[in-house]
C-alpha positions as a LaTeX table, in Angstrom:
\begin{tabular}{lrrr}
\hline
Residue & $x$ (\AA) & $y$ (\AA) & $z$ (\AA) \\
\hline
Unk1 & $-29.05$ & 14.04 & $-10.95$ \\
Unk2 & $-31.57$ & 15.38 & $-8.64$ \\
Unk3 & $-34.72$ & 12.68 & $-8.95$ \\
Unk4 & $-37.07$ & 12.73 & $-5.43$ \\
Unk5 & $-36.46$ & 9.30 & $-3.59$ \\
Unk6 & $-38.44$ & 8.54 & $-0.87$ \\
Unk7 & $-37.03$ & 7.30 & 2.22 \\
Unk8 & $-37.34$ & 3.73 & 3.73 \\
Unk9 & $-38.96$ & 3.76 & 7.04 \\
Unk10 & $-36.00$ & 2.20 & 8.52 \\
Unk11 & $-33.58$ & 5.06 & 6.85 \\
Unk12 & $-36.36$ & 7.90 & 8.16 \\
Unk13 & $-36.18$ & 6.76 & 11.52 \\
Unk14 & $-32.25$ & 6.49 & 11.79 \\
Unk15 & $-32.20$ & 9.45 & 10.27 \\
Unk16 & $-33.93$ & 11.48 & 12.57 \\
Unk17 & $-32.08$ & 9.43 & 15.97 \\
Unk18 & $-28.84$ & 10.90 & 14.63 \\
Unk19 & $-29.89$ & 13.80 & 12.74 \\
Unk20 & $-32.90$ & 14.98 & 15.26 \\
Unk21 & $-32.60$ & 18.49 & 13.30 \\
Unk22 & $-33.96$ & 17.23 & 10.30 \\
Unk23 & $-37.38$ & 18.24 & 9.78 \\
Unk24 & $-40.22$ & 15.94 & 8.33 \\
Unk25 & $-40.36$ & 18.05 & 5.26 \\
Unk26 & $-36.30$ & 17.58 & 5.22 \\
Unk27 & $-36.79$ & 13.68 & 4.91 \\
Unk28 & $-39.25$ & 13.74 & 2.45 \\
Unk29 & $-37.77$ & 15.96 & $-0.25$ \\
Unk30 & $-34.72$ & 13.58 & $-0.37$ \\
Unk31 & $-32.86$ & 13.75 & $-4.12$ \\
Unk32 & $-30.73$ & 11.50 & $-5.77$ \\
Unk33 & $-27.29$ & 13.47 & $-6.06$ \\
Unk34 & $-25.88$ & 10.52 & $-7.81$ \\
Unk35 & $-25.15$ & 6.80 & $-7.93$ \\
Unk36 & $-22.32$ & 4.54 & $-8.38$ \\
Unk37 & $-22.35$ & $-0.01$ & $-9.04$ \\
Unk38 & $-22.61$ & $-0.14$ & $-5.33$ \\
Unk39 & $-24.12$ & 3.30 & $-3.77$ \\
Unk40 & $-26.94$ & 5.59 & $-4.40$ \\
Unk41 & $-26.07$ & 9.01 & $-2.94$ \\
Unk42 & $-28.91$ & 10.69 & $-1.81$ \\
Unk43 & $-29.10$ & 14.89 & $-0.88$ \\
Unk44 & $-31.23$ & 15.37 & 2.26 \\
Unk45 & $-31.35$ & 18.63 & 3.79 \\
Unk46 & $-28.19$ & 19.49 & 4.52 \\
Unk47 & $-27.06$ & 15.79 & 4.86 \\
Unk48 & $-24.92$ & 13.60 & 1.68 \\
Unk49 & $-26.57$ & 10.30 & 2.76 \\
Unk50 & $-24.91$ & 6.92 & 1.08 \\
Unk51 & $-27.02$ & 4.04 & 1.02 \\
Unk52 & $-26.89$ & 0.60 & $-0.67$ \\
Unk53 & $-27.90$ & 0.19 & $-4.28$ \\
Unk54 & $-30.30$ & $-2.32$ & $-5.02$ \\
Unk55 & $-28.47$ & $-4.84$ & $-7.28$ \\
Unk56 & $-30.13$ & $-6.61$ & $-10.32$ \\
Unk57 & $-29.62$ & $-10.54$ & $-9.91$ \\
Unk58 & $-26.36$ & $-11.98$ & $-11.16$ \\
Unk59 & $-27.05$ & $-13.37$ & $-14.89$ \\
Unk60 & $-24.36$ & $-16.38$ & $-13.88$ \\
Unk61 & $-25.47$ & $-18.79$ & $-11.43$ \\
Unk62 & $-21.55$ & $-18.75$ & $-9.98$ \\
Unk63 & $-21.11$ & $-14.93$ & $-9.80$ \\
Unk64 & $-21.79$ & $-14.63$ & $-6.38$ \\
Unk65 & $-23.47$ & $-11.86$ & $-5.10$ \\
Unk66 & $-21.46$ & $-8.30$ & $-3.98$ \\
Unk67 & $-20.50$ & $-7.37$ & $-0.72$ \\
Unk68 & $-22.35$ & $-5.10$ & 1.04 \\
Unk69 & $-20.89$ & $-1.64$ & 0.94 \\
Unk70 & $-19.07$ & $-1.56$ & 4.59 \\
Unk71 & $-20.86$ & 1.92 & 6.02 \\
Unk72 & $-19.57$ & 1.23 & 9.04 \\
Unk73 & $-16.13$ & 0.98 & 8.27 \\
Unk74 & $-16.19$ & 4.20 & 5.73 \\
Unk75 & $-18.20$ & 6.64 & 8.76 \\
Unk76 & $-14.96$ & 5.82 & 11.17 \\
Unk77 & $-12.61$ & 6.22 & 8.62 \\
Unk78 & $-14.18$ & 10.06 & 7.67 \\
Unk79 & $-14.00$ & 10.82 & 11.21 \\
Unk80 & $-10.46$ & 9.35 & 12.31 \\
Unk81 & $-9.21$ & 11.10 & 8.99 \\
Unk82 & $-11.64$ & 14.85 & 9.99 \\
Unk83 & $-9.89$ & 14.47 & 13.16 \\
Unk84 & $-6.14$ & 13.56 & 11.90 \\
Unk85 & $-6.37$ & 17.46 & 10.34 \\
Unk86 & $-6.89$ & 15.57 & 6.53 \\
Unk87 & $-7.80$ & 18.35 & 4.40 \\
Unk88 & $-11.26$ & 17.83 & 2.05 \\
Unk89 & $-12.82$ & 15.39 & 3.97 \\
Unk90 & $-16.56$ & 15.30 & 3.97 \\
Unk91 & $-16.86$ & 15.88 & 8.17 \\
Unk92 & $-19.76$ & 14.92 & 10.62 \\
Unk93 & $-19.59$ & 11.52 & 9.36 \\
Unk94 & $-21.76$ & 9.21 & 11.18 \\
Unk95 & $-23.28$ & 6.01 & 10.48 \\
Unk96 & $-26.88$ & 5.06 & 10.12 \\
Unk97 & $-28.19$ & 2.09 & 12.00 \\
Unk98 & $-31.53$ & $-0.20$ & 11.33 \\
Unk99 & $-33.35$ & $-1.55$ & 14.77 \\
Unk100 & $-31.18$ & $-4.44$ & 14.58 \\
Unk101 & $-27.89$ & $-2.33$ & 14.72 \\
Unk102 & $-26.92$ & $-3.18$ & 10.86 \\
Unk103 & $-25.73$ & $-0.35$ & 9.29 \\
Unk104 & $-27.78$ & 1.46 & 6.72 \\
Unk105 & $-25.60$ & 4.36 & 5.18 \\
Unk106 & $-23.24$ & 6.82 & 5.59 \\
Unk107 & $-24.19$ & 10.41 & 6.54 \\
Unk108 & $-21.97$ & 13.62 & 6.22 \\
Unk109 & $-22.20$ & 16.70 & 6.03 \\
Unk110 & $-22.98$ & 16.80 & 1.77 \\
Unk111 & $-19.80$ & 18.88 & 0.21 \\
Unk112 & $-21.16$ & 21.31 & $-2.40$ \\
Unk113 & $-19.34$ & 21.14 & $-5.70$ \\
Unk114 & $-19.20$ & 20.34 & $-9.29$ \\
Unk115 & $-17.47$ & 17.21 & $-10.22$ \\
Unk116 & $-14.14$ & 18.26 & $-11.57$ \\
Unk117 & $-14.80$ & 15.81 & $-14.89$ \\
Unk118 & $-15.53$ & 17.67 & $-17.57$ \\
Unk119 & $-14.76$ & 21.18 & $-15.89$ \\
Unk120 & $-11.95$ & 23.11 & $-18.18$ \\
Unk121 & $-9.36$ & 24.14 & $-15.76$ \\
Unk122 & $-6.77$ & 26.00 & $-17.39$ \\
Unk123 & $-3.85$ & 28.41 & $-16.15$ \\
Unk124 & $-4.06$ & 29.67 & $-11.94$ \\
Unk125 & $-7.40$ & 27.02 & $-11.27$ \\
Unk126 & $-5.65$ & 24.06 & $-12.78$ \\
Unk127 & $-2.65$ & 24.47 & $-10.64$ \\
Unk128 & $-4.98$ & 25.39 & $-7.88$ \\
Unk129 & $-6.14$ & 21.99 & $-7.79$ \\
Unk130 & $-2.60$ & 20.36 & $-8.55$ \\
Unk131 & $-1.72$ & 21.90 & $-5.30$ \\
Unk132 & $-4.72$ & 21.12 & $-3.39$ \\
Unk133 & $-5.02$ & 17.60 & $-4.81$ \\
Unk134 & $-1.50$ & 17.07 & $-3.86$ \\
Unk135 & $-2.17$ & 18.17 & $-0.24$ \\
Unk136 & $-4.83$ & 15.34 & 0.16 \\
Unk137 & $-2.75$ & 12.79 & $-1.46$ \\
Unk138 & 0.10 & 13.55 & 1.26 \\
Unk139 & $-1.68$ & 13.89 & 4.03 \\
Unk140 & $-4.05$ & 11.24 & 2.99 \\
Unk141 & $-0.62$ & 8.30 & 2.94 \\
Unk142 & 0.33 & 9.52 & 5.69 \\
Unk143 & $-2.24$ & 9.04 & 7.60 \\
Unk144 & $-0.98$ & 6.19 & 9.95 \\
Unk145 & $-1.30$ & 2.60 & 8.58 \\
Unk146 & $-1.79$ & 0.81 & 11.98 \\
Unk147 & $-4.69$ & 3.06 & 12.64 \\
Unk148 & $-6.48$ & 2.16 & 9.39 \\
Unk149 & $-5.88$ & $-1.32$ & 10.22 \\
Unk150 & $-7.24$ & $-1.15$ & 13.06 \\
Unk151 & $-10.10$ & 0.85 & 11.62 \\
Unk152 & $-10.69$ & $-2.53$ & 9.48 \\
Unk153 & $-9.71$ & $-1.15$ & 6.74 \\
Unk154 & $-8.46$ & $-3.93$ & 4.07 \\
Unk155 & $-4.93$ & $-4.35$ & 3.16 \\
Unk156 & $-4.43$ & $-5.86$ & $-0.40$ \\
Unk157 & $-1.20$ & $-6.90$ & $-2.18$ \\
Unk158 & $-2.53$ & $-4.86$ & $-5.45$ \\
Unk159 & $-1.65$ & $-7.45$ & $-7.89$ \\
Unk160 & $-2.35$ & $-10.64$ & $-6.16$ \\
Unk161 & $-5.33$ & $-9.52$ & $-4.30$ \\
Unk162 & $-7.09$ & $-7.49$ & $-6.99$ \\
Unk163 & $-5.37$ & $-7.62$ & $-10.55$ \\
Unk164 & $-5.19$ & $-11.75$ & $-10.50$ \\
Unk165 & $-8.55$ & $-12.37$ & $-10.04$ \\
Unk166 & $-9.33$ & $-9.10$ & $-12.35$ \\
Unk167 & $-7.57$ & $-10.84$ & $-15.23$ \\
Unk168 & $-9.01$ & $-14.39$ & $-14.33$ \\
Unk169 & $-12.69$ & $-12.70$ & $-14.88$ \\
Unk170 & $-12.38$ & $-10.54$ & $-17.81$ \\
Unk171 & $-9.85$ & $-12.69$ & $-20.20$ \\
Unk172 & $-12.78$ & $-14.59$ & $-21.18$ \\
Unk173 & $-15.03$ & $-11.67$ & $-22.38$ \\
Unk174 & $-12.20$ & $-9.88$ & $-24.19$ \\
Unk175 & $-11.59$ & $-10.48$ & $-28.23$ \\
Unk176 & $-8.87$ & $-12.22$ & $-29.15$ \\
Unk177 & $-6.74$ & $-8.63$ & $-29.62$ \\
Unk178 & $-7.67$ & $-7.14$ & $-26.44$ \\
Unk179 & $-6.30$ & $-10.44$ & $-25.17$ \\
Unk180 & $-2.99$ & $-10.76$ & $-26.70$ \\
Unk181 & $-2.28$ & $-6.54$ & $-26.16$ \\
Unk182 & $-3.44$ & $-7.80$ & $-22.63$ \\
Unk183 & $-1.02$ & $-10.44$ & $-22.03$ \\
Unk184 & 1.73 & $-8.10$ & $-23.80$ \\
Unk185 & 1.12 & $-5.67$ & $-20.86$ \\
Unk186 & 1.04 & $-7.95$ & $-17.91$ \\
Unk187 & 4.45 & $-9.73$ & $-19.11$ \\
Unk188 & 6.03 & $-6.56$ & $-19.13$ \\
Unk189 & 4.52 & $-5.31$ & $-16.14$ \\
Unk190 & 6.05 & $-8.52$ & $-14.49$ \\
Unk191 & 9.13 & $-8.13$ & $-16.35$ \\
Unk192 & 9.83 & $-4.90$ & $-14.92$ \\
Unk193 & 9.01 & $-6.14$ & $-11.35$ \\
Unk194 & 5.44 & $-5.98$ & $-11.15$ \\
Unk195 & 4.36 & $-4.84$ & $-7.57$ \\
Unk196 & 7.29 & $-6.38$ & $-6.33$ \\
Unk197 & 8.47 & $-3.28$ & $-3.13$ \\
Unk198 & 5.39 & $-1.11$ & $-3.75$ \\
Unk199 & 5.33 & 1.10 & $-0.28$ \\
Unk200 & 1.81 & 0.42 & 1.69 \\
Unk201 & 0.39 & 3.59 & 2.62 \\
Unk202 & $-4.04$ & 4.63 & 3.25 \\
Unk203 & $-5.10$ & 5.56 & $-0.05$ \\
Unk204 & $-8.71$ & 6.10 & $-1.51$ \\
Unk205 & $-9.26$ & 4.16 & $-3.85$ \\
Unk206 & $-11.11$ & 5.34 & $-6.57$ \\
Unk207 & $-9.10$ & 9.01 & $-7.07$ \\
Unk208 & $-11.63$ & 10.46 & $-10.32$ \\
Unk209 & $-12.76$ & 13.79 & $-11.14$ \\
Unk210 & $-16.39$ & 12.29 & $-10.37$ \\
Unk211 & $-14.95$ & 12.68 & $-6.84$ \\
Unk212 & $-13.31$ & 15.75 & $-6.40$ \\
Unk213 & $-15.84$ & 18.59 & $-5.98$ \\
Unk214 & $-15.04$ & 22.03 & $-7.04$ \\
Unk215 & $-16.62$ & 24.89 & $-5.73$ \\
Unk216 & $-18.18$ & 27.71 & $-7.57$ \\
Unk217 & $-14.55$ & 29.31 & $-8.26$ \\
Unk218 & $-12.74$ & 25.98 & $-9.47$ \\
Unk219 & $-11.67$ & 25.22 & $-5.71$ \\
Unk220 & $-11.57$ & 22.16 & $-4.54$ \\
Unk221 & $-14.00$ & 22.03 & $-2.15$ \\
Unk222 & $-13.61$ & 17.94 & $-1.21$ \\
Unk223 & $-13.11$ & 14.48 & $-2.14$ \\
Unk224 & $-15.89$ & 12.09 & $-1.86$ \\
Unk225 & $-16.54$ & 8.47 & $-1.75$ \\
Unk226 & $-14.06$ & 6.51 & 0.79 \\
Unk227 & $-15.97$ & 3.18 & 0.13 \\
Unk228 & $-12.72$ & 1.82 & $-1.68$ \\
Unk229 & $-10.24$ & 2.93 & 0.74 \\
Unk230 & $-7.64$ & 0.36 & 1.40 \\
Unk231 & $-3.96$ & $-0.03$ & 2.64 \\
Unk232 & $-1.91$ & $-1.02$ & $-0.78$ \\
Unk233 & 0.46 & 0.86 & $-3.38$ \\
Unk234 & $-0.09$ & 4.68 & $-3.49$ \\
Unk235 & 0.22 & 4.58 & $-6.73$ \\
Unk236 & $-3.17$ & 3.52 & $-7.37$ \\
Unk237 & $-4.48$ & 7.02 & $-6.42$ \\
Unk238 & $-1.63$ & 8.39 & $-8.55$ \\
Unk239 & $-3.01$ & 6.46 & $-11.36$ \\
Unk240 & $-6.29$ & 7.93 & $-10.47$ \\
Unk241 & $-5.18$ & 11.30 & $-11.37$ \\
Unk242 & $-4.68$ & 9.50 & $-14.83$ \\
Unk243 & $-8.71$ & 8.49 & $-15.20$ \\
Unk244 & $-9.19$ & 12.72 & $-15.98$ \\
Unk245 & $-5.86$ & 14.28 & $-16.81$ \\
Unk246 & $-3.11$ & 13.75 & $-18.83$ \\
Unk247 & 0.31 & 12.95 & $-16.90$ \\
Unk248 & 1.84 & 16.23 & $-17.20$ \\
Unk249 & $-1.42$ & 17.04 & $-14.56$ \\
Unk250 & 0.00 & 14.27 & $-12.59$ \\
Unk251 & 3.80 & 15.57 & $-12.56$ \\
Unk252 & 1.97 & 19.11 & $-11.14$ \\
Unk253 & 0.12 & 17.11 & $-8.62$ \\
Unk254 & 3.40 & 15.60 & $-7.35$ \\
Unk255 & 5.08 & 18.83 & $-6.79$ \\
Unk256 & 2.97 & 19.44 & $-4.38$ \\
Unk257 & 2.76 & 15.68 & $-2.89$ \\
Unk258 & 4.92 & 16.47 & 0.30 \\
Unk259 & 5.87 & 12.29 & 0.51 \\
Unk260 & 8.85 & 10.87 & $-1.17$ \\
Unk261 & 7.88 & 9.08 & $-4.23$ \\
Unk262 & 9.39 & 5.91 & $-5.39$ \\
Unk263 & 11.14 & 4.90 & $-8.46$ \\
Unk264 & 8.80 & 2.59 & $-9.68$ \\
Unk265 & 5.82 & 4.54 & $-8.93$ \\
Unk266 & 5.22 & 6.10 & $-12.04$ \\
Unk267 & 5.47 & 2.43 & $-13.80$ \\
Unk268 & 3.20 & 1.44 & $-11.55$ \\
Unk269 & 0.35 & 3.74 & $-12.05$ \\
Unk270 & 0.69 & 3.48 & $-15.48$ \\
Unk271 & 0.11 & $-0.11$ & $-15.69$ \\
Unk272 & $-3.14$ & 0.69 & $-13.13$ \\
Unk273 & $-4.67$ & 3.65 & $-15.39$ \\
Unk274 & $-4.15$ & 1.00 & $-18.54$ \\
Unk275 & $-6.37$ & $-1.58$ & $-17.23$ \\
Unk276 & $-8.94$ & 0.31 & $-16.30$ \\
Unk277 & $-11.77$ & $-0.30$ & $-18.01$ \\
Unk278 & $-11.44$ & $-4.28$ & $-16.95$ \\
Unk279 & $-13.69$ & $-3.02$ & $-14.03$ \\
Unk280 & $-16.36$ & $-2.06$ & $-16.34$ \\
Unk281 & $-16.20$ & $-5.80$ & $-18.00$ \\
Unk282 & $-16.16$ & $-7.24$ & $-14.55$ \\
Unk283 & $-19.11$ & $-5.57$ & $-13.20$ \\
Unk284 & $-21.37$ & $-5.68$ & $-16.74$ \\
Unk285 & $-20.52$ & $-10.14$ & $-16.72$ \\
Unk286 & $-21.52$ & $-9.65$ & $-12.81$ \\
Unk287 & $-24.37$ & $-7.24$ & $-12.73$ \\
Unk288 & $-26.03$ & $-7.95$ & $-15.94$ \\
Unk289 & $-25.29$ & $-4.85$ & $-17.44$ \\
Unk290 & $-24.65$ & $-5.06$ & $-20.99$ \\
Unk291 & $-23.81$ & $-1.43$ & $-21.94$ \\
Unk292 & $-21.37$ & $-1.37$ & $-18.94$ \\
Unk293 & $-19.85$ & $-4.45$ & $-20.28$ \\
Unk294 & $-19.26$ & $-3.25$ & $-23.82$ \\
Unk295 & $-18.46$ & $-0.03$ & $-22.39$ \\
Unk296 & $-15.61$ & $-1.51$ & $-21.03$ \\
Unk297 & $-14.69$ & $-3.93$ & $-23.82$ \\
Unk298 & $-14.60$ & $-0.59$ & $-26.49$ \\
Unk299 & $-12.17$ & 0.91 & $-24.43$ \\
Unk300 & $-9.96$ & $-1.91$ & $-24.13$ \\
Unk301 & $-10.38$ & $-2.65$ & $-27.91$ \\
Unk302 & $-9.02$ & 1.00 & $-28.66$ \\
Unk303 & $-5.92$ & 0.76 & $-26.51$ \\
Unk304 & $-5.43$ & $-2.87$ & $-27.89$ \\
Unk305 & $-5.81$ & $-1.15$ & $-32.40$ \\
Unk306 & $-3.03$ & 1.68 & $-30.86$ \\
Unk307 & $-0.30$ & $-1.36$ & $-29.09$ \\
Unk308 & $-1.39$ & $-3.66$ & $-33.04$ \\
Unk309 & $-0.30$ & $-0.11$ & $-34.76$ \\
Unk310 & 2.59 & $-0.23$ & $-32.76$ \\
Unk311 & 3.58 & $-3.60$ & $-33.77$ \\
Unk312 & 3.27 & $-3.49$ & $-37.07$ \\
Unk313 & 7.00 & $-2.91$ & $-39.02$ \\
Unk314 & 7.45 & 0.10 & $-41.14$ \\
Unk315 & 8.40 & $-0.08$ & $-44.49$ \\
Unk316 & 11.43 & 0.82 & $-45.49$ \\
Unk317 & 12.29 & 4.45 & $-47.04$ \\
Unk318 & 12.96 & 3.75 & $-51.05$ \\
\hline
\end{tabular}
């Protein structure tokens, strides 16, 4: 995406206070390098700025309205984790401040790449980025959790903090199905332990091949978008892996993950990767946004027809 977007006053003028290279002519031929539910991501000179995303008004008077995406937090986080030696980091990360001192984005130093989705990597490049993708992942968890904390990044029990109130929102919306494949998965999930001694380690967050830039030779040339980043199961960014490539991508990536990896791991991030597209019903009920919303119900439909094929006996051999 590379629409013009002008610049706020407010954004101009932090802008150039941080940025005091950045010409006039830099600011205003700003483009729109992409956008997300919460962040537009805007290209200016040589800048990746992130700034909010104006939301549409909730449709349900008792959706209440989305937290503000915490710049602040995300700038120190790039630079404690540029200065911990973490490989594919954007780096210069600084945040951008209003008059008031309220942060207004997150500027870095923009990463140039081509989203790994869609991108046929096959042979040396796909185990190229195995290896390199397995390098962040390690040095990303261990990246010391007291640090984060103190950082103010969040730390979430996976399940109880996220999943809960996940299922809680979407059951509703769901047919009746997506429901009962649903509840299948979650009392087996529990069955087998649930999240019950996940490790706690830094992890992103939202691991996609929307975020992993390649370069021009199928490189990875970084990982983008910290605004999820949270102390919880590594697993989630394992699962991650799973939103572009097939596990046998995964088992590559973890032969180059330099951590030890649980037992239960692999359970784990499966039950993550399954549930998925419950986000997409979340946000569409939330935001208003129908196509998200049956987006999101589709999917779940199709893995719910596959677990009723399952189910269903096989007749006997005459």
């Amino acid at each position: 995406m590379t629409a013009s977007r002008p610049l706020t006053v407010e954004l101009r003028a932090a802008l150039r206070a941080e940025f005091p290279h950045h010409t006039a002519a830099d600011l205003d031929a700003a483009t729109v390098l992409g956008e997300g539910w919460s962040v537009t991501v805007l290209r200016v000179g040589d800048l990746a700025v992130r700034v909010a995303r104006p939301s549409a008004p909730a449709p349900l008077a008792h959706v209440p309205p989305a937290p503000p995406p915490a710049f602040a937090r995300e700038a120190a986080l790039l630079a404690a984790l540029d200065a911990a030696g973490v490989p594919f980091v954007p780096r210069g990360a600084r945040v951008l401040r209003d008059t008031g001192g309220g942060a207004l984005a997150t500027a870095y130093k923009a990463v140039d790449g081509v989203p790994a989705r869609g991108v046929p990597l096959r042979g040396e490049a796909r185990e190229r980025l195995a290896r390199d993708l397995g390098a962040f992942l390690g040095a990303l968890h261990a990246f010391p959790v007291a640090q984060a904390r103190a950082l103010g990044v969040p730390e979430r029990d996976l399940w109880a903090d996220a999943y809960v109130p996940l299922l809680a929102a979407c059951r509703p919306h769901l047919g009746p199905r997506s429901r009962a494949w649903l509840d299948a998965l979650v009392t087996r999930f529990l069955a087998d332990g649930g999240t019950h001694g996940a490790p706690r380690a830094l992890v992103h967050g939202d691991i996609a091949g929307a975020h992993l830039l390649l370069d021009p030779g199928g490189t990875l040339a970084g990982v983008i978008d910290f605004g999820d980043a949270m102390v919880a199961d590594p697993a989630l960014d394992f699962a991650g892996v799973l939103n572009d490539w097939p596990p046998a991508f995964l088992e590559r990536v973890l032969t180059y993950y330099p951590l030890p990896v649980d037992a239960d791991a692999r359970r784990r991030a499966a039950f993550y990767i399954a549930v998925v597209p419950l986000f997409s019903v979340r946000y569409g009920v939330e935001a208003g946004d129908t196509r998200e919303l049956a987006a999101g119900r589709r999917h779940l439909a199709a893995r719910a027809r596959r677990w009723a094929a399952r189910m269903v006996p096989r007749a006997a051999p005459p």
